[in-house]
C-alpha positions as CSV (number, residue, x, y, z in Angstrom):
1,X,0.0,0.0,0.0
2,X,1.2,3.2,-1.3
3,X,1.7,5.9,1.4
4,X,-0.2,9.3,-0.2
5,X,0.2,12.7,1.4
6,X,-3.7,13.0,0.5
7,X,-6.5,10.9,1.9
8,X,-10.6,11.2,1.0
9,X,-11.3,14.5,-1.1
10,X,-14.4,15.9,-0.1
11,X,-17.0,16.3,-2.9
12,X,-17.9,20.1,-2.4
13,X,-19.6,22.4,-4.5
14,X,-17.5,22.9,-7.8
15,X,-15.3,25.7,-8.5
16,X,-14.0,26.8,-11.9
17,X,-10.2,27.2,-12.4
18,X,-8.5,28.5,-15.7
19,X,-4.8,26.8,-15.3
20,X,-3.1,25.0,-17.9
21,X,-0.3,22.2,-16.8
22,X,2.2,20.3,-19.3
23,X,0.8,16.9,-20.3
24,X,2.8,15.3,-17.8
25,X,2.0,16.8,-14.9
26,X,-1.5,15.9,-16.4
27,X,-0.3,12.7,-16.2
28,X,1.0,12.6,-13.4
29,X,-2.5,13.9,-11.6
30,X,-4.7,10.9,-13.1
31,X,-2.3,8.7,-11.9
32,X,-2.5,10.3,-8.7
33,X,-6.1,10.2,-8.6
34,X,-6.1,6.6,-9.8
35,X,-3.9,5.3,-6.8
36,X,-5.7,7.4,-4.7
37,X,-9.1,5.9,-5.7
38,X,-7.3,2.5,-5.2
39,X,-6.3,3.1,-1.8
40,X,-9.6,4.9,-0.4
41,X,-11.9,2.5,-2.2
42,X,-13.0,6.4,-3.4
43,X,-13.3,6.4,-6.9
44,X,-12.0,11.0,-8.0
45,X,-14.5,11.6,-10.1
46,X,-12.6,14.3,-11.6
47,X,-8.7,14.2,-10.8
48,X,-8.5,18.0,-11.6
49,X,-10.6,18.4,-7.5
50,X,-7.1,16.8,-6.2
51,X,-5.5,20.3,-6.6
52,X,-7.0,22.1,-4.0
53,X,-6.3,19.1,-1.2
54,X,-2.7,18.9,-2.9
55,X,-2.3,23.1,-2.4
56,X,-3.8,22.8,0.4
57,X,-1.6,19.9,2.1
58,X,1.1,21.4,0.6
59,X,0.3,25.1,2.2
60,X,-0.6,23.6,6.0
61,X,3.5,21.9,5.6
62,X,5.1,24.1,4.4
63,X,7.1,25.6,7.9
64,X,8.4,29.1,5.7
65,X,4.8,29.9,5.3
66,X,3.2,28.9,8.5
67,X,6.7,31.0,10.0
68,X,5.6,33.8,7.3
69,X,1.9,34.1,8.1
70,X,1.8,34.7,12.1
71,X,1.7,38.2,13.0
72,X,5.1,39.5,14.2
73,X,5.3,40.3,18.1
74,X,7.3,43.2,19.1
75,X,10.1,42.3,21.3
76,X,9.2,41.7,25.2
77,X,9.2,45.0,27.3
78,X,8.8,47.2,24.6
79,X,5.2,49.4,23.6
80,X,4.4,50.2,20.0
């Protein structure tokens, strides 16, 4: 059994994206979504819904942008 970063993708309401990938990344995502289906017993309808989990799995590891994203405190002792 495979180990996938992504588990069950929530079927939510649609949205539209206008993004163009090379053919293998296109690939690449249907084998993704194949494996995936595999391993979940989940069949991906549409392997294009994969991107927001994989954006969004990639976002919530990323430690540069979690480090980026919370508000800077000022230094103890001191008043702005």
């Amino acid at each position: 059994m495979a180990k996938l970063k992504l588990g069950v993708v929530a079927d939510d309401k649609p949205v539209k994206l206008a993004i163009e990938f090379p053919a293998t990344v296109h690939r690449d995502l249907v084998a993704y979504a194949e494996i995936l289906a595999r391993e979940t017993d989940h069949p991906v309808s549409d392997p294009a819904k994969l991107i927001v989990a994989m954006v969004e799995r990639f976002m919530a590891t990323d430690r540069g942008f979690a480090k980026a994203r919370r508000p800077r405190q000022s230094p103890a002792g001191k008043e702005g």
